[in-house]
C-alpha positions in Angstrom: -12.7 -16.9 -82.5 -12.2 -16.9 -78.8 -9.3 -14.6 -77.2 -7.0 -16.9 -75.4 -7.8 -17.2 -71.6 -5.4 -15.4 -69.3 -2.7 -16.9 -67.4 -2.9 -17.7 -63.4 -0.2 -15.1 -63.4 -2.0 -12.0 -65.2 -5.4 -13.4 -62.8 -3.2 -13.1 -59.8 -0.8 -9.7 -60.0 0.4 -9.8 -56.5 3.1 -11.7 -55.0 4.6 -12.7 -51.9 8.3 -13.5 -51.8 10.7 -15.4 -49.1 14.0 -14.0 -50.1 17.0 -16.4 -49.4 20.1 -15.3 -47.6 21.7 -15.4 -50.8 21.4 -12.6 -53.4 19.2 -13.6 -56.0 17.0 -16.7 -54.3 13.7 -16.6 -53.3 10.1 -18.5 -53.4 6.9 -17.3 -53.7 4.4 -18.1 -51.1 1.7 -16.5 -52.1 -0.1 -15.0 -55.1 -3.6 -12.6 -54.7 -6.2 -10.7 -56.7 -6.8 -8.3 -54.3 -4.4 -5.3 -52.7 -6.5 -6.7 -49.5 -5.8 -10.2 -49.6 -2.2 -9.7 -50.5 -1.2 -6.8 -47.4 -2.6 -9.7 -45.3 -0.7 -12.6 -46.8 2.4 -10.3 -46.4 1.8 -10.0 -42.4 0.9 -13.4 -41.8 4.2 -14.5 -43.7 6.1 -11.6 -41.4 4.6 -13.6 -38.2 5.5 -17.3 -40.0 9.0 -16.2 -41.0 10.2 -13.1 -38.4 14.1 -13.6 -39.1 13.8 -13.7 -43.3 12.8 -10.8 -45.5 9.7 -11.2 -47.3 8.5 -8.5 -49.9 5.1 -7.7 -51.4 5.2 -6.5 -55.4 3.3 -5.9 -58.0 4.9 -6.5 -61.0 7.8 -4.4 -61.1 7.0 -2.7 -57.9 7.5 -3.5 -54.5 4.7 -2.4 -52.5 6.2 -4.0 -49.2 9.4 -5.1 -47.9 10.1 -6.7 -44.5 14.1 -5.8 -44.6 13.2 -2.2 -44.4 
């Protein structure tokens, strides 16, 4: 028996988040593989979106956060 493929989500363990100006809203722009790929996602979204906090995790941890 064959172990069960893994999600898109476990492939992909970086994410890029628009946070809303309202505490708890947000939307992911990006996912990545690579610590790379995502740091560069993160600036590009910092030039597309200069007035709105975006943040960089991974999992749990936030490796990058526009608001400071």
């Amino acid at each position: 028996m064959s172990s069960p493929e893994p999600s898109p989500q476990e492939e992909l363990p970086y994410r890029i988040v628009l946070r809303g100006s309202e505490a708890g809203t947000e939307r992911v722009l990006a996912r990545a593989l690579s610590a790379e790929l995502a740091h560069a996602i993160f600036k590009a979204a910092q030039s597309e979106y200069p007035q709105r906090r975006i943040t960089l995790s991974r999992g749990d941890t936030t490796l990058a956060d526009s608001g400071g």
